[in-house]
C-alpha positions as CSV (number, residue, x, y, z in Angstrom):
1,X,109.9,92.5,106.1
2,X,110.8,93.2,104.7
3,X,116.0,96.3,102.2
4,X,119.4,99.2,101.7
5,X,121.7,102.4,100.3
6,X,122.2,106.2,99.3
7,X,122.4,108.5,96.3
8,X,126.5,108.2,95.6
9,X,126.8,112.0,96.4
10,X,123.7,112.8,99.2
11,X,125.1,110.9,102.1
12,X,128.5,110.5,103.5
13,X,130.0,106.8,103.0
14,X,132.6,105.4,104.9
15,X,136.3,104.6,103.5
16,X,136.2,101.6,105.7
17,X,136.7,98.2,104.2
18,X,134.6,96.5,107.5
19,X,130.5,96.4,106.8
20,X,130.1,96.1,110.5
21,X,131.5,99.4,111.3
22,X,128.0,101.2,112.2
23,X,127.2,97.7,114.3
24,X,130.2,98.6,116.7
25,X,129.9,102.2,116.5
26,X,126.0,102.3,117.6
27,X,124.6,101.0,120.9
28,X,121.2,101.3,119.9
29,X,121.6,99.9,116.4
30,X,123.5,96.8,117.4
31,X,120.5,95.8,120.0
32,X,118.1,95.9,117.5
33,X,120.0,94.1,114.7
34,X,120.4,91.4,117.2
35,X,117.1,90.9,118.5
36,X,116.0,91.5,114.8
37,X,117.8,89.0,113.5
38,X,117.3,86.4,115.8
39,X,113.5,87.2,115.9
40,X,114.0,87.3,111.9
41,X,114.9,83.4,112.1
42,X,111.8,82.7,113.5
43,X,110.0,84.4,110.6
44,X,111.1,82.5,108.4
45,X,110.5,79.7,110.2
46,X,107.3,80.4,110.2
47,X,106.9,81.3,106.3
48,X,108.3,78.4,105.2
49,X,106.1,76.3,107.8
50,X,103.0,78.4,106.3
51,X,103.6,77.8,102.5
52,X,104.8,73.7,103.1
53,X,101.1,73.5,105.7
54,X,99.3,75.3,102.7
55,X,100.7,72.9,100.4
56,X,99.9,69.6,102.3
57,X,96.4,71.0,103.5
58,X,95.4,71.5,99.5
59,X,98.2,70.4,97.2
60,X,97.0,73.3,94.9
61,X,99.9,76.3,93.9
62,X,97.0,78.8,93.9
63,X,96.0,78.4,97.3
64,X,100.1,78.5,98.4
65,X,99.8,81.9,96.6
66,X,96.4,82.8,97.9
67,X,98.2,82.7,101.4
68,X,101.0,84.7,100.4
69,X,98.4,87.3,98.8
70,X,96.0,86.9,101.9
71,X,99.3,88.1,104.5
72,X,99.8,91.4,102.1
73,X,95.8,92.8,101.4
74,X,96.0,94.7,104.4
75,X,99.7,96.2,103.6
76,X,97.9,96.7,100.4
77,X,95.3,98.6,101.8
78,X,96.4,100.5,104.9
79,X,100.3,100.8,104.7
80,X,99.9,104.0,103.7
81,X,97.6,106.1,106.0
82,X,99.8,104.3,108.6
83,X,103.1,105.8,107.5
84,X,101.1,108.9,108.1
85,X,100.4,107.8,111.6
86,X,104.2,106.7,112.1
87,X,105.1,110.2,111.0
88,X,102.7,111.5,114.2
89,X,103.4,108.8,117.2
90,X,106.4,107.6,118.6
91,X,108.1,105.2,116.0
92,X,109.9,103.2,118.7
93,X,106.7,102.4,121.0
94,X,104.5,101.5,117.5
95,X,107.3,98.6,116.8
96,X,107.1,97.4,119.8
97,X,103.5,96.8,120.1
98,X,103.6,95.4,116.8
99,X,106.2,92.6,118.1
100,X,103.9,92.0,120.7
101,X,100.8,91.1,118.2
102,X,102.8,89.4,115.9
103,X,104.1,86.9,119.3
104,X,100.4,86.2,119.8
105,X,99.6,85.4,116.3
106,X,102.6,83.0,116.4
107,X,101.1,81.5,118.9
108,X,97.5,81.4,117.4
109,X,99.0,79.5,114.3
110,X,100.9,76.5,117.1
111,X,97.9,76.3,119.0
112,X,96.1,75.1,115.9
113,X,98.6,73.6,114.2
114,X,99.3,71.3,117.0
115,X,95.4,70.6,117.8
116,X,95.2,69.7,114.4
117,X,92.1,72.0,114.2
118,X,94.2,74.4,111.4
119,X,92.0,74.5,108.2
120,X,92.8,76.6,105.0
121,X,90.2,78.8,106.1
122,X,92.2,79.5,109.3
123,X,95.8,79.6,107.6
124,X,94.3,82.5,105.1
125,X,93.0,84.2,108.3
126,X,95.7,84.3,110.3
127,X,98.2,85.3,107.4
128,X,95.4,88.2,106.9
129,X,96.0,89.6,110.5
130,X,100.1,89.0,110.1
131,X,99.4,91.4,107.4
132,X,97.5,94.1,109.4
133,X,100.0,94.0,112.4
134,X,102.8,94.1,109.3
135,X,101.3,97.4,107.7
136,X,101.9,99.4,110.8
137,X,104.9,97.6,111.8
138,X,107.2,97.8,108.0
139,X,106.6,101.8,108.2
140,X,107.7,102.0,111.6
141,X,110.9,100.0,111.6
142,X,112.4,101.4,108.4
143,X,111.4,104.8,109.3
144,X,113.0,104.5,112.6
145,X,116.4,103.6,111.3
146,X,117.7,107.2,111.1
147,X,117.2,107.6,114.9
148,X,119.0,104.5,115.8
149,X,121.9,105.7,113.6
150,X,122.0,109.1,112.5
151,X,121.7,110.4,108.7
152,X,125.4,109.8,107.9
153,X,125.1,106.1,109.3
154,X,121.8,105.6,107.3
155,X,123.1,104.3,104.0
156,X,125.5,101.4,106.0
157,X,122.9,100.4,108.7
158,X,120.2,99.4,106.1
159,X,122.6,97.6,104.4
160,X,123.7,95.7,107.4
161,X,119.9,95.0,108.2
162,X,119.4,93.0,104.9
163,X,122.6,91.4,106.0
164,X,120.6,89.9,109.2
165,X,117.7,89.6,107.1
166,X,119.4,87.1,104.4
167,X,121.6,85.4,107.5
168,X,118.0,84.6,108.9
169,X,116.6,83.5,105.7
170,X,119.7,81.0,105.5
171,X,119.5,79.5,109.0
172,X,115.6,79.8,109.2
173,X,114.5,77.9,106.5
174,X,117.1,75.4,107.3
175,X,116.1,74.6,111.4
176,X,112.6,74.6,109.6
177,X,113.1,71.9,107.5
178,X,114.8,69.9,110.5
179,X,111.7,70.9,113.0
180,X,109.3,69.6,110.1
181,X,110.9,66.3,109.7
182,X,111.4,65.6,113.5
183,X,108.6,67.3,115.2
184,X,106.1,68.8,112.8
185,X,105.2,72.2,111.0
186,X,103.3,73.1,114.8
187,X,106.5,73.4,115.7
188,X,107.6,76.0,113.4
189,X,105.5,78.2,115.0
190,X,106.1,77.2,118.5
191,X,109.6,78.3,118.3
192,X,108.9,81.9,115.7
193,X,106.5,83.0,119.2
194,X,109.7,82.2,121.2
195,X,111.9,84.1,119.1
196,X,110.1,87.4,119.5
197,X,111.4,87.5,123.2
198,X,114.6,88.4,121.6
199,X,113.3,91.3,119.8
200,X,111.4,92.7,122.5
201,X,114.2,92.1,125.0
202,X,116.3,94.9,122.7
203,X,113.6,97.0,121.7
204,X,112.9,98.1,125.4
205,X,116.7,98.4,125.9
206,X,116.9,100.9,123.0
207,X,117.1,104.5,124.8
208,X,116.1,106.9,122.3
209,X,115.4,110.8,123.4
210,X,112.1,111.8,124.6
211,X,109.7,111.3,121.5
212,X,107.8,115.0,121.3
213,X,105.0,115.6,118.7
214,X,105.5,118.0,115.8
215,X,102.8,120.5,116.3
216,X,101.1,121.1,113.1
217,X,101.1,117.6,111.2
218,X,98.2,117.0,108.6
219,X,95.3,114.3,109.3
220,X,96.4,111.0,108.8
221,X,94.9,111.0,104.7
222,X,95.9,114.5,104.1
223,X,99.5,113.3,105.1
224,X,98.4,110.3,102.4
225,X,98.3,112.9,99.7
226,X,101.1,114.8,100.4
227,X,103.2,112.0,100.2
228,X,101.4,110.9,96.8
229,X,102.1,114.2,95.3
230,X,105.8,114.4,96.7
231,X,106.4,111.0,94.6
232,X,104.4,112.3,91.5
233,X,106.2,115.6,91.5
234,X,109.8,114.4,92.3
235,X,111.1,112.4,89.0
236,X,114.0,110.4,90.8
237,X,111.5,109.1,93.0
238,X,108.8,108.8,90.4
239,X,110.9,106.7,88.5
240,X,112.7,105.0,91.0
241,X,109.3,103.8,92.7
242,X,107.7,102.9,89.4
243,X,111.0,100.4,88.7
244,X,110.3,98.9,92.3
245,X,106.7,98.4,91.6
246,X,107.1,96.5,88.8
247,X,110.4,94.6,89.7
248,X,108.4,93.6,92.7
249,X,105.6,92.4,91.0
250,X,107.3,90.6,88.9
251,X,110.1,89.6,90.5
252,X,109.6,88.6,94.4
253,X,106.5,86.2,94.2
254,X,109.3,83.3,93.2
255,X,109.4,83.4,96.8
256,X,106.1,82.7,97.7
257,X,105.6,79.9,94.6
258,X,109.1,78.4,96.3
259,X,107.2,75.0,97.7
260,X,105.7,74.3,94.6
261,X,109.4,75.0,92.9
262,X,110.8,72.4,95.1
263,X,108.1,69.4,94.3
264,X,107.3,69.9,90.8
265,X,110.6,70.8,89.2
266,X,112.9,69.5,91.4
267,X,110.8,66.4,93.4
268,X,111.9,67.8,96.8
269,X,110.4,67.4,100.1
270,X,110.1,70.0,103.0
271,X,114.1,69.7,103.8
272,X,114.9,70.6,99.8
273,X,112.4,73.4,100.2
274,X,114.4,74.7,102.7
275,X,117.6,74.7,101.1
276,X,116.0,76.3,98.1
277,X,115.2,79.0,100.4
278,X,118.9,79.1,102.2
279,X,121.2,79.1,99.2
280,X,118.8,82.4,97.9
281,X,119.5,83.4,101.6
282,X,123.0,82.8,101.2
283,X,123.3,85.3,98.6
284,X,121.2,87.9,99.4
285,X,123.8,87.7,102.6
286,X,127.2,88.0,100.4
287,X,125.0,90.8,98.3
288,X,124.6,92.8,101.6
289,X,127.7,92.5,103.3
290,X,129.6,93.4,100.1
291,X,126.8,96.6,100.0
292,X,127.9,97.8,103.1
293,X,131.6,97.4,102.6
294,X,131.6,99.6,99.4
295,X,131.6,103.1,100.6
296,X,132.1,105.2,97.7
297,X,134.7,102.9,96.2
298,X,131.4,101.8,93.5
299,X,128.6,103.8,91.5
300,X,125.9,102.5,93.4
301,X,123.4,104.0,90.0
302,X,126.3,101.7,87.2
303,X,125.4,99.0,90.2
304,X,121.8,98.8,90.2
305,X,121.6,98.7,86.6
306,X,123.9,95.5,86.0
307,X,121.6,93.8,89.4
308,X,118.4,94.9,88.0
309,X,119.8,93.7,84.5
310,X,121.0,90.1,86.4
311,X,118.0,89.2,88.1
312,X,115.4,88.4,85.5
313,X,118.2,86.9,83.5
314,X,119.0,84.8,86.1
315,X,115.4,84.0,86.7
316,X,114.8,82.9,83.3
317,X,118.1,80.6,83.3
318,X,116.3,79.1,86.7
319,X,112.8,78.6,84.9
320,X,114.7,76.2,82.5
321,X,116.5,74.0,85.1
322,X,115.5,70.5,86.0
323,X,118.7,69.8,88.1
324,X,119.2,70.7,91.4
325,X,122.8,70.9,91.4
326,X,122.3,73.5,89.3
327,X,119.6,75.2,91.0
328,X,121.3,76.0,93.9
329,X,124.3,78.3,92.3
330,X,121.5,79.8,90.1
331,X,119.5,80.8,93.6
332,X,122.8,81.8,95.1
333,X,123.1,84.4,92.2
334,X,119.2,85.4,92.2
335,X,119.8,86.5,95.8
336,X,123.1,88.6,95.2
337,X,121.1,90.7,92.1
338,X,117.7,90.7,94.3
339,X,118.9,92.1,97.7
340,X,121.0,94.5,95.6
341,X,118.2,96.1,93.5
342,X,115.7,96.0,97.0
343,X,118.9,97.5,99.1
344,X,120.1,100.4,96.6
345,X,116.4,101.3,95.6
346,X,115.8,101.6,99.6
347,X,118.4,104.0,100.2
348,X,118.3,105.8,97.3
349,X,114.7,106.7,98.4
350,X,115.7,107.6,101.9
351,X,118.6,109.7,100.7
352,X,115.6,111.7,98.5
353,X,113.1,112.0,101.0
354,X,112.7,115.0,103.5
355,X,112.4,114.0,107.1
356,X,108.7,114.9,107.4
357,X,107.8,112.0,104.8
358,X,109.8,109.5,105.9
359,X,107.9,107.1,107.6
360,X,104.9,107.8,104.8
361,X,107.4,107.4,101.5
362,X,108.6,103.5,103.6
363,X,105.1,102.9,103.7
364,X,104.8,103.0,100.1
365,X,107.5,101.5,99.8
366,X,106.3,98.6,102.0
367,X,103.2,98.6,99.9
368,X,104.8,97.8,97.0
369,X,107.3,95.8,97.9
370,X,105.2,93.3,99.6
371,X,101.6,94.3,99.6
372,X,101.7,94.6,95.5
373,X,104.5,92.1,95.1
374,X,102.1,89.6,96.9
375,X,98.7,90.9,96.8
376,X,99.4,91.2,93.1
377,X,102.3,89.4,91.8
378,X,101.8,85.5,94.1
379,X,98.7,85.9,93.1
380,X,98.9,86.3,89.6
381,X,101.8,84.2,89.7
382,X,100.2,81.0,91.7
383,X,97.2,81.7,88.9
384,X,99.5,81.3,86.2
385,X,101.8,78.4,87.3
386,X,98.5,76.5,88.5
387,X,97.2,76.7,84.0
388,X,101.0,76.3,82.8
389,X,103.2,74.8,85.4
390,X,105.7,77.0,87.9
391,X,108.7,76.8,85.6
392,X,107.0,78.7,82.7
393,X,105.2,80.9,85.6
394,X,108.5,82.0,86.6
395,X,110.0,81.8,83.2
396,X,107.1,84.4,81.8
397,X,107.6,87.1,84.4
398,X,111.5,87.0,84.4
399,X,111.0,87.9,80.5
400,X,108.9,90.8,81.0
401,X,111.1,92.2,83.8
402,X,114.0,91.9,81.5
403,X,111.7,93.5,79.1
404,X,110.9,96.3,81.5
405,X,114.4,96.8,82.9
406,X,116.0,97.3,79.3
407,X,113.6,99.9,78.6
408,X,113.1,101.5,81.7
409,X,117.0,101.8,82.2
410,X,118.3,102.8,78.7
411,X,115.5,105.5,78.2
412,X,114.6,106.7,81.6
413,X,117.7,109.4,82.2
414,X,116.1,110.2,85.7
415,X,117.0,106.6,86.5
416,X,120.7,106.9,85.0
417,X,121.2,109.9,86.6
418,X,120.5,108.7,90.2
């Protein structure tokens, strides 16, 4: 699922004021932001239906997270040797047989759901193999960006994907909560299988040139370690992924601990969840259209300090609200600094990286950002809010990101000098 933008001076940015200027300018782009996005709304659909079923199936935060963690192990573990398999095959035909298997296990989790044969068990199982289809797919997809735009375009078009990817985390959560209350979480799930038609309809109208192999390429875990000694000998990238790692840890598992936010500190049901989840949504949105309307009118490096500075301050603000009045604005902001420390750390990377790593520097990337951040962080995080409570969960991790950020920023000239 998984983000968006370049090094100030290593990739041509537009003087245009419009963020949809590589949408109108790119055939290929704009029919998979479209099927994306739509298929997108689905998704989370269906995350939100899996963390509110979790929920009412054990009414225990550790098991919400366990679910969360259970969909990332196998990002966790085999992300990486498939970037090296994305950097031999045809990136293309590898996302669309991954859109296929994730419409099957949509429909897996209705068929259940609906029977009402769905057990924890199940739930964890079936998150596992979203996560095995995911750790092909993630490399793939962000990998494949450059041919659907070209290197100049790069920067603006990932931007403009996080823009569909926090417009469907705003209308998604929010049809969820109206399918849960009138027809049940089944139906969730129902209608995230129907979504994928979209994707797949523009995936196989996407006319890329011939796909030819490179002769030559490493075995898949030789390709593994050249890619681990390309990060650990490059310092932007060293420090750049290290700041990602632990922001992601930290940082993203509010997501996943985001049911358990709405009925213990703000005594929501399954339509509050959801507009939780929309009004984060709604600002990861304004984050990544403003991102993509920038050009080279900002410092994207002065800008991913003051977001990476934002978040856990915001976070901690949020950990000590009982109000939901004020909740909302507070997760409004949370998703402006979050999508713009994910976006500019994403293209940053890509602007670093050499063609030939590519698809194996987004699977670390991908690994991190949700195989760690889950695997790890909801996991760690649903541990700790299930001995101290959410707020104080949340509250604990915001402080050491701050923590982190201060020093990792202010002494760390690799990062200031981005």
């Amino acid at each position: 699922m998984p983000h968006a933008t370049p090094l100030d001076s290593a990739v041509a940015a537009p003087t245009s004021l419009n963020p949809f200027r590589v949408f109108l300018r790119h055939r290929n782009f704009r029919l998979f932001l479209i099927g994306q996005t739509l298929s997108l709304i689905g998704t989370w659909m269906q995350m939100m239906a899996e963390g509110w079923l979790a929920l009412e199936l054990t009414n225990s935060a550790f098991l919400v997270g366990l679910v969360a963690t259970a969909s990332s192990i196998p990002i966790l573990l085999f992300t990486m040797p498939a970037g090296a398999l994305v950097d031999r095959s045809d990136k293309l035909r590898l996302v669309r047989i991954a859109q296929v298997c994730f419409l099957v296990q949509a429909i897996l989790l209705w068929a259940l759901t609906v029977t009402h044969r769905m057990t924890i068990g199940s739930l964890l199982g079936l998150a596992f193999v979203g996560g095995l289809i995911a750790s092909l797919e993630i490399p793939a997809r962000q990998s494949m960006f450059i041919d659907l735009v070209g290197r100049e375009d790069l920067p603006d078009a990932i931007a403009l994907n996080s823009s569909g990817f926090n417009l469907a985390r705003i209308v998604g959560p929010a049809i969820s909560a109206v399918v849960i209350a009138r027809l049940g979480i089944a139906w969730c799930f129902f209608l995230n299988a129907v979504s994928f038609v979209a994707v797949l309809a523009g995936l196989f109208m996407i006319k890329l040139p011939p796909w030819k192999p490179h002769p030559g390429r490493a075995r898949p875990w030789v390709g593994v370690l050249q890619a681990l000694r390309f990060m650990r000998d490059t310092p932007k990238v060293r420090a750049l992924m290290l700041m990602v790692t632990v922001y992601s840890i930290l940082g993203v598992p509010v997501l996943a601990l985001m049911p358990v936010v709405a009925r213990q500190m703000f005594g929501l049901g399954a339509a509050g969840y959801g507009m939780l989840l929309s009004f984060l949504g709604a600002g990861g949105l304004i984050g990544a259209l403003s991102l993509a309307s920038m050009g080279q009118r900002a410092s994207r490096t002065r800008l991913l300090v003051v977001a990476s500075m934002a978040w856990p301050a915001l976070l901690i603000a949020f950990s000590l609200c009982r109000v939901v009045w004020l909740g909302y604005p507070l997760l409004l902001l949370i998703g402006i600094a979050m999508i713009l420390n994910g976006a500019i750390s994403n293209g940053l990377l890509q602007s670093i990286v050499p063609d030939e790593l590519r698809g194996r520097l987004m699977a670390a990337y991908g690994l991190v950002v949700v195989g760690l951040s889950q695997c790890v962080g909801a996991f760690l995080a649903g541990s700790v809010a299930n001995v101290v409570g959410v707020a104080s969960a949340i509250g604990l991790s915001a402080f050491l990101m701050l923590a982190y950020g201060v020093w990792a920023f202010f002494r760390r000239p690799e990062l200031r000098t981005l």
